[in-house]
LUMTORBA-777314 format. One record per residue (C-alpha): residue number from 1; residue in one letter; x, y, z. Coordinates in Angstrom, 2 decimals. Layout:
<kolnus>
 num residuo    east   north      up
 NUM       A       X       Y       Z
...
</kolnus>
This chain:
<kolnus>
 num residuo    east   north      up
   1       X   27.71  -28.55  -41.32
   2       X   30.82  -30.15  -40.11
   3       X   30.75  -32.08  -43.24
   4       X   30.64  -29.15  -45.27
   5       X   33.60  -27.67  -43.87
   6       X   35.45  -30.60  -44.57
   7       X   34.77  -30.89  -48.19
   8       X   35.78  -27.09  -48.39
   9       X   39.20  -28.10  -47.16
  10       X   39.76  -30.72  -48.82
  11       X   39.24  -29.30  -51.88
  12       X   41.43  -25.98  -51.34
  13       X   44.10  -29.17  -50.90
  14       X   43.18  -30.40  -54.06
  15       X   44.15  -27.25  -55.61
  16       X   46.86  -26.34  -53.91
  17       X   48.15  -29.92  -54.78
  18       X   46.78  -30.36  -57.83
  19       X   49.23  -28.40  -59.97
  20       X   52.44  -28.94  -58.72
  21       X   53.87  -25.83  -61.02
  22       X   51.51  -23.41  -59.54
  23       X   54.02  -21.19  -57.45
  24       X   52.95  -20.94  -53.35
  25       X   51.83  -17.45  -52.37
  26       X   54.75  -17.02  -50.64
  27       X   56.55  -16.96  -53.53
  28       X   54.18  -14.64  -55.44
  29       X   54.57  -12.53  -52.66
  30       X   58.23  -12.79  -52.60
  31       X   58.58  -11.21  -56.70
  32       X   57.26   -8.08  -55.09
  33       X   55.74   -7.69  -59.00
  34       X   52.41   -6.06  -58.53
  35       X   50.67   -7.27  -62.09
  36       X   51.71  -10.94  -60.67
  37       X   49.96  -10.87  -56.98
  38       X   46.87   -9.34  -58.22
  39       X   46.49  -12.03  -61.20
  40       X   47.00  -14.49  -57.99
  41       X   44.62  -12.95  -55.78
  42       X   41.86  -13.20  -58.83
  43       X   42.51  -17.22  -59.29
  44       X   41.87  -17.56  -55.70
  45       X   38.73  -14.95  -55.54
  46       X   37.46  -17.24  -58.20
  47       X   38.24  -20.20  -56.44
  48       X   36.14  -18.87  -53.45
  49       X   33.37  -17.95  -55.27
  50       X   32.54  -20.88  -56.71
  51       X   33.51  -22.70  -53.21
  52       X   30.81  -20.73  -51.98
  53       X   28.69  -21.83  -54.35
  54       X   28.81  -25.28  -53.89
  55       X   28.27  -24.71  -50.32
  56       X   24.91  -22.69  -51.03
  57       X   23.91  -25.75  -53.20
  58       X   25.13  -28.44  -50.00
  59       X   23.13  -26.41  -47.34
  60       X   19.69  -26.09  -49.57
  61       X   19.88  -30.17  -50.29
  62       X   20.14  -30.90  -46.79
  63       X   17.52  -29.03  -45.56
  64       X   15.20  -30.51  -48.11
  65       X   16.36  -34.03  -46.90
  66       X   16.85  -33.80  -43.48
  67       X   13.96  -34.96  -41.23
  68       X   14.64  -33.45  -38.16
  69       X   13.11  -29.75  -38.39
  70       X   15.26  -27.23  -36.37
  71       X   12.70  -24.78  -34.76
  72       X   12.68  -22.57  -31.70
  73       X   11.52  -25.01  -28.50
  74       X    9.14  -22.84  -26.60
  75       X    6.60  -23.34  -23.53
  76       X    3.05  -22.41  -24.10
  77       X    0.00  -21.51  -21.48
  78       X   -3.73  -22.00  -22.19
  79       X   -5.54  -18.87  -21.65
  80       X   -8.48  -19.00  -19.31
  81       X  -10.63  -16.74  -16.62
  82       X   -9.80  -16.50  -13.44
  83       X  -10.16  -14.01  -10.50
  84       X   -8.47  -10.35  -10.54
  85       X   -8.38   -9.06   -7.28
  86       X   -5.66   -5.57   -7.31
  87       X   -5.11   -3.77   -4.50
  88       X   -3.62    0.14   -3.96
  89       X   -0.52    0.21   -2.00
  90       X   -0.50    3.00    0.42
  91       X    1.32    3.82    3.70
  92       X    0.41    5.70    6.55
  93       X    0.73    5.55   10.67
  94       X   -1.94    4.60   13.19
  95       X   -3.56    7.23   15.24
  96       X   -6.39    6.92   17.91
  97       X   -8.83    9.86   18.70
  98       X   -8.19    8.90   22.74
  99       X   -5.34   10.41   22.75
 100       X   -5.32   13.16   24.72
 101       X   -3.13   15.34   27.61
 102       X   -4.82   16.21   31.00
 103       X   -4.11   20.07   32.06
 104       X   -5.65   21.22   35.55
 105       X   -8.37   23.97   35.47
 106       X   -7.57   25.62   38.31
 107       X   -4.23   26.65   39.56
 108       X   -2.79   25.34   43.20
 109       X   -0.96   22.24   44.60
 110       X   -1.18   18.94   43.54
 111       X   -2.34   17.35   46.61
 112       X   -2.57   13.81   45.68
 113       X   -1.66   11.72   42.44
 114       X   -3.65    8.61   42.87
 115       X   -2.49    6.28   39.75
 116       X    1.12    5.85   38.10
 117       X    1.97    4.78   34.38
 118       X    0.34    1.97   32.57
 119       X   -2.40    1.90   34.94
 120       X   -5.92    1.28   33.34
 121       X   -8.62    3.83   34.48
 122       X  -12.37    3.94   34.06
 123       X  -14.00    6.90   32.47
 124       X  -14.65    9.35   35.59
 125       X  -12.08    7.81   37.61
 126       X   -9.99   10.40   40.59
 127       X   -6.20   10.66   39.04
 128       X   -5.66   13.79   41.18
 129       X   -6.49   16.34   43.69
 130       X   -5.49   19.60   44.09
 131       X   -5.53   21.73   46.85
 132       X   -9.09   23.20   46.75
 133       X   -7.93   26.72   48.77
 134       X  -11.03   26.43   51.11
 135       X  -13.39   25.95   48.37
 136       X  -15.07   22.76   50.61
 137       X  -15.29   24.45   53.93
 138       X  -16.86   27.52   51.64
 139       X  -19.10   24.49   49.79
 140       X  -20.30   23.42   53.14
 141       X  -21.09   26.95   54.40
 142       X  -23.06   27.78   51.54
 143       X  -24.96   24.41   51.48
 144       X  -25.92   25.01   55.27
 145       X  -27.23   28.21   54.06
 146       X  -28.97   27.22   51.38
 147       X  -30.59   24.90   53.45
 148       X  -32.12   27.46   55.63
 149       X  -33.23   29.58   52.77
 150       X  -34.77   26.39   51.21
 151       X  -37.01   25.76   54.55
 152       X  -37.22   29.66   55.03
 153       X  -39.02   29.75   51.56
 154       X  -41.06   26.62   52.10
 155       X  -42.33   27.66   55.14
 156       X  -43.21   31.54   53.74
 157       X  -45.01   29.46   50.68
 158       X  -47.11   27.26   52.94
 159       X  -48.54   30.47   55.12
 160       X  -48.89   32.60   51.44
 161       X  -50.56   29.55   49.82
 162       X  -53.51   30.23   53.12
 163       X  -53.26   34.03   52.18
 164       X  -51.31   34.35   55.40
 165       X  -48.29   36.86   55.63
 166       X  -47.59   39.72   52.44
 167       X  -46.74   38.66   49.03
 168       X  -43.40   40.86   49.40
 169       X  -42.10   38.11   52.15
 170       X  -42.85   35.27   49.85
 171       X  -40.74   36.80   46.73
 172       X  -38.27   37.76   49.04
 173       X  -37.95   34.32   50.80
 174       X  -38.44   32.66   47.40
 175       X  -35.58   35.52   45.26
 176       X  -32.90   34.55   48.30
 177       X  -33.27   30.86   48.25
 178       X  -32.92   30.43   44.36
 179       X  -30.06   32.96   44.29
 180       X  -28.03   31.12   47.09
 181       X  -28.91   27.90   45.72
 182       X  -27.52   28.97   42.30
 183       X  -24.16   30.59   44.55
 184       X  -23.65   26.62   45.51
 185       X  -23.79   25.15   42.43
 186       X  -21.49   27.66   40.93
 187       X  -18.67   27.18   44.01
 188       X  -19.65   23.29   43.44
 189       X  -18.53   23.28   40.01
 190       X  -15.59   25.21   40.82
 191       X  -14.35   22.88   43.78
 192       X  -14.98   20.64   41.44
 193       X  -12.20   21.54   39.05
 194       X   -9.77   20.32   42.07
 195       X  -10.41   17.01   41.00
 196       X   -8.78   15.56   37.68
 197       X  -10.76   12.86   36.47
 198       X  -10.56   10.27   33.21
 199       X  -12.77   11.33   30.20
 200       X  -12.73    7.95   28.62
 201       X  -11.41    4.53   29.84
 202       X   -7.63    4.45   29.03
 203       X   -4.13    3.44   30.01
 204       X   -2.23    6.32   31.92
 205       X    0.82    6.77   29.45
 206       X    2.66    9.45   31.04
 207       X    2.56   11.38   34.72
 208       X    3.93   14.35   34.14
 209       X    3.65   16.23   37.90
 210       X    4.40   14.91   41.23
 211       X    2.94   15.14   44.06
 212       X    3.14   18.43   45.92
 213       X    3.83   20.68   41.95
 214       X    2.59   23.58   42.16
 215       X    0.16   23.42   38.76
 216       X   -1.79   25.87   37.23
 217       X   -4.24   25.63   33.66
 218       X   -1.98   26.10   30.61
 219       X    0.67   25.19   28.02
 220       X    3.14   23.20   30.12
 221       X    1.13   22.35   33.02
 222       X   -0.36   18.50   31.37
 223       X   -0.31   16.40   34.65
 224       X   -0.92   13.32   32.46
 225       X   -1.56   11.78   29.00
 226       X   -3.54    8.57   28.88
 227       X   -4.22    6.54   25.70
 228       X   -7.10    4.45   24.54
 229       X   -5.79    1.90   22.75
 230       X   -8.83   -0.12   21.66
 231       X  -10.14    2.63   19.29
 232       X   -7.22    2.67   16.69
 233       X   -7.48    3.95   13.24
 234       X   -4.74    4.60   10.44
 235       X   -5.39    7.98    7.79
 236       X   -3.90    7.54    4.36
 237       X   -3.75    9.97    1.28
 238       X   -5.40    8.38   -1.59
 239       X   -5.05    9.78   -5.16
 240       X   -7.86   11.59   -6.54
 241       X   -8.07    8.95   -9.41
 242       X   -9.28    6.31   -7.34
 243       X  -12.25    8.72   -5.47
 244       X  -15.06    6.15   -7.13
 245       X  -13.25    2.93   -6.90
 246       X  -12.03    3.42   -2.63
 247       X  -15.27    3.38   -0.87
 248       X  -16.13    2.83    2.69
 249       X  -16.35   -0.92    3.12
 250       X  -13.68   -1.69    0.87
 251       X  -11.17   -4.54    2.18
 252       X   -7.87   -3.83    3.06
 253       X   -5.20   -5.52    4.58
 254       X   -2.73   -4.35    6.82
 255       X    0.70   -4.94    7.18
 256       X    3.00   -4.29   10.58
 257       X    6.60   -4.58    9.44
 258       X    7.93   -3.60   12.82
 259       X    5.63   -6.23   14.64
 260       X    5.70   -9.05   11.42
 261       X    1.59   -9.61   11.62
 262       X   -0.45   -8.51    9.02
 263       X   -4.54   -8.17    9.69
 264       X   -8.02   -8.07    7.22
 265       X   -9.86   -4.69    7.87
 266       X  -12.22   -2.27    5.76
 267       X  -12.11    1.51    5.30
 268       X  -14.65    3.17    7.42
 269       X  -14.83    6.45    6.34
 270       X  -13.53    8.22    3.24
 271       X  -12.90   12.59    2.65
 272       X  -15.02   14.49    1.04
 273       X  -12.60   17.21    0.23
 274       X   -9.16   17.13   -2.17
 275       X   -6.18   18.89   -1.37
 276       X   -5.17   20.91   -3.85
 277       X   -1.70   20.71   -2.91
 278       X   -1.11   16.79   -3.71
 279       X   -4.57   16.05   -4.96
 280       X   -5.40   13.61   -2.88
 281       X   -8.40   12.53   -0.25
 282       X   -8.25   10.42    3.06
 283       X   -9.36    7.27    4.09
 284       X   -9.88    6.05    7.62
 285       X   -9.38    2.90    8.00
 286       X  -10.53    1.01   11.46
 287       X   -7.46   -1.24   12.99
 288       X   -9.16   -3.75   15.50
 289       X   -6.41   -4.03   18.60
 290       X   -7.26   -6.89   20.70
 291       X   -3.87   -7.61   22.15
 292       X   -2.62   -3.90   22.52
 293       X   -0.13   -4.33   20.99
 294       X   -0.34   -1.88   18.14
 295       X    0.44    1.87   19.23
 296       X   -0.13    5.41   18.12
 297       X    2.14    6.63   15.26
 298       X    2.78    2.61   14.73
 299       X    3.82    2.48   10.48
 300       X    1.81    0.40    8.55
 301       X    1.65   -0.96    4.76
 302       X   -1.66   -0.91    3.43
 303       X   -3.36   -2.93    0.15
 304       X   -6.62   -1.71   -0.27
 305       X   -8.94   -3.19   -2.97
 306       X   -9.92   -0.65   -5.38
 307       X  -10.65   -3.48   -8.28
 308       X  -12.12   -6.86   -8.40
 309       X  -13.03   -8.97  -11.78
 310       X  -14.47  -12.11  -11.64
 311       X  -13.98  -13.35  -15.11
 312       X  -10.23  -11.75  -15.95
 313       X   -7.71  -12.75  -18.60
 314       X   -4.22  -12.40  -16.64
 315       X   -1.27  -13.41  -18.21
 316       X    2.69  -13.21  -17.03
 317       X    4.16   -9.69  -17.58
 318       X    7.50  -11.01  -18.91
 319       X    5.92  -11.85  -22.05
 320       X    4.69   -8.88  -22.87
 321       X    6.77   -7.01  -25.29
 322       X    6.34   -3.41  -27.18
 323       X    7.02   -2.47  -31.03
 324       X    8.05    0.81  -32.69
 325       X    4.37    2.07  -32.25
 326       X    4.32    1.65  -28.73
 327       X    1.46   -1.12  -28.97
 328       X    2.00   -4.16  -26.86
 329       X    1.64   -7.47  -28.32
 330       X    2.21  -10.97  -27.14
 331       X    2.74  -14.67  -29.74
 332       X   -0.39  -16.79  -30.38
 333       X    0.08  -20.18  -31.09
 334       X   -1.87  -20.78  -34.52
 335       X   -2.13  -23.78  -37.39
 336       X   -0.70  -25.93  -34.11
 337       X   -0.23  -30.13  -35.18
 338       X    0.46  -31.72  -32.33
 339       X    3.56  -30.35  -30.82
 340       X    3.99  -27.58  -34.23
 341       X    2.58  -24.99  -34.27
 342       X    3.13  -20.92  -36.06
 343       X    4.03  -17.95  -33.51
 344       X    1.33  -15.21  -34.79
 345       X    2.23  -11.45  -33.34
 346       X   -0.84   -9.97  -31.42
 347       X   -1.62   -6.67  -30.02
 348       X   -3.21   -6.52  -26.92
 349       X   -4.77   -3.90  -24.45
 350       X   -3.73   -4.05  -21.25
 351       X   -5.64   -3.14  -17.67
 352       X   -3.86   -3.34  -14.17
 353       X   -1.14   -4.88  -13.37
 354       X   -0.36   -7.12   -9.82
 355       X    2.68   -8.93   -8.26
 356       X    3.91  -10.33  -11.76
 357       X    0.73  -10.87  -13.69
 358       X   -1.35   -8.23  -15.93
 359       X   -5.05   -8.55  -16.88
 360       X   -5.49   -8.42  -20.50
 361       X   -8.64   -6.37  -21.85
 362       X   -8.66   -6.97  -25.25
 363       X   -6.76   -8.86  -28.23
 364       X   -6.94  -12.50  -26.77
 365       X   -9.71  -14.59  -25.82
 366       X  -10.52  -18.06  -23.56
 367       X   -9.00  -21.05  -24.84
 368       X   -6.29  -19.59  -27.34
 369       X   -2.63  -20.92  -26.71
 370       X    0.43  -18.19  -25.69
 371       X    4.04  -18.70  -26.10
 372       X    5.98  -18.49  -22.67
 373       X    9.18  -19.33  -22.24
 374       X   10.83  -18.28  -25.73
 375       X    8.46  -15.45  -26.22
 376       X   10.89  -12.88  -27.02
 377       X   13.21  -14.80  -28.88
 378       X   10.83  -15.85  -31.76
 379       X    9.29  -14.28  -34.77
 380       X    5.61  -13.46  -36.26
 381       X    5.09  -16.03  -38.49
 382       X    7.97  -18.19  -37.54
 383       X    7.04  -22.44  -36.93
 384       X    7.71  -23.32  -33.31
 385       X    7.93  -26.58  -31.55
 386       X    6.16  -26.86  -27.96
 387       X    7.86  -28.52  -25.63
 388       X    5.77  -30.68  -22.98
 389       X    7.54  -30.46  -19.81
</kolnus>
């Protein structure tokens, strides 16, 4: 091309200095006569013309003799199956079902607090007393008399059972003794209510009340919240689309961005209603919790697998482009020789997408050759070269 340009300027030389009468623009230019500078600008609109010409003529002989083609250089990748595994990104926060606040049931003082915070406890285990009022020396009254009606009754049985005595002293011996021994277990229970115990095995989170409060049953009146951390779940919101594809059993894999682990679960347990509002179900999902280190309310980025193929097509996204229809088509590599080969436009249907690749449903098969790198600079039907590295 350089070569071109040369003979172009060397021969508007040759005609500027070929007739040494022909008068310089400048001085056509300076005779201000119209007719005169138009005649001018013809000779040298003709001159151009047939410049260009020539140059037309040049470029069509060299690219009939020149041996080195000048193609697009592209990469190319070999199309085979491989594993789709895509996952649904959700988020939610961890929650655990022992999770609970401790409220007395019966008014009075708290007499004793026998654990502090971050204590472990044993389902059933004494946190606290409160002061029972006189319900024990009332418990032990009522036991002493039950105790005589029991061997009141037994005795009155014994004599009736040998048709001794009236059948009006048995019912009444036998009526007294099961009405005070029901009066016991009814104070029992309610001396028992002085006594806060564990309802599941725990860690004592929080001790709200001291020792000597004055507590009675109530909003306001939790003496202590304790927290089983080795039952841990997290709820999500899953779109209604996916309600046959999330399933319980389904893998997922958890992400703690606050702690940097990540851990391999599956879902557990799946809604059965939608909310109308978002339209959306929820998934449980269980969060094993060895360490204890993961607490309630904890954030947590979920990928749950909603689609696995075993035999998918995947392909890079980035050379993927769309045309005026909206159909998506990618270059095939046809008619290849050696390292030529023809860029053929093909439309493809796409599935799901992950990370950077995209599984291809239709439109391309095993074993046909893609362009890559260069992909969106070429055209359908245009000869490309391959490059190897």
């Amino acid at each position: 091309m350089k070569k071109i340009y040369s003979l172009v300027l060397t021969t508007l030389i040759l005609f500027s200095c070929g007739d040494k009468k022909e008068q310089s623009i400048d001085n056509v230019i300076a005779t201000k006569d119209i007719k005169q500078i138009r005649t001018k600008k013809a000779e040298l609109d003709q001159k151009v013309q047939a410049l260009s010409n020539d140059i037309k003529k040049l470029n069509t002989e060299i690219e009939a003799l020149d041996t080195i083609k000048r193609v697009p250089l592209v990469t190319a990748i070999t199309i085979k199956n491989e594993v789709f595994t895509h996952f649904l990104e959700l988020q939610g926060n961890v929650k655990t079902k022992q999770n609970v606040l401790i409220y007395p049931e019966m008014p009075g003082t708290l007499e004793t607090v026998l654990v502090k915070e971050g204590q472990k406890v044993y389902k059933g285990q004494v946190l606290a007393r409160i002061d029972d009022g006189g319900l024990a020396q009332q418990v032990a009254q009522l036991e002493a008399t039950t105790a005589l009606a029991k061997t009141t009754y037994e005795r009155q049985e014994k004599l009736w059972n040998q048709k001794i005595g009236s059948e009006i002293q048995f019912l009444q011996t036998k009526t007294n003794y099961e009405a005070t021994k029901s009066q016991l277990a009814q104070l029992k229970k309610q001396l028992g209510k002085s006594t806060i115990r564990a309802p599941f095995a725990g860690v004592i989170d929080n001790v709200f009340k001291d020792q000597g409060t004055v507590v009675s049953p109530g909003p306001g009146s939790e003496v202590f919240r304790i927290v089983n951390l080795g039952n841990m779940f997290i709820e999500a919101d899953v779109p209604e689309s996916y309600i046959s594809d999330i399933v319980p059993g389904k893998e997922v894999e958890i992400e703690f961005p606050v702690l940097g682990t990540t851990l391999d679960t599956k879902v557990r347990q799946t809604g059965n209603f939608i909310n109308p509002a978002n339209r959306t179900f929820r998934v449980e999902i269980g969060v094993p919790n060895q360490d204890r280190s993961i607490k309630p309310n904890l954030t947590a980025k979920l990928k749950i697998n909603d689609y696995t193929s075993p035999e998918a097509i995947l392909i890079p996204q980035s050379i993927i482009s769309e045309n005026a229809e909206g159909e998506q088509y990618v270059y095939k590599i046809t008619d290849l020789n050696n390292e030529f080969g023809t860029a053929k436009q093909v439309v493809v249907k796409t599935g799901k997408t992950q990370g950077d690749v995209i599984e291809i449903l239709e439109g391309i098969t095993v074993g046909d050759k893609l362009i890559k790198a260069g992909a969106r600079s070429v055209k359908d039907g245009q000869e490309i070269k391959i490059s190897k590295s």
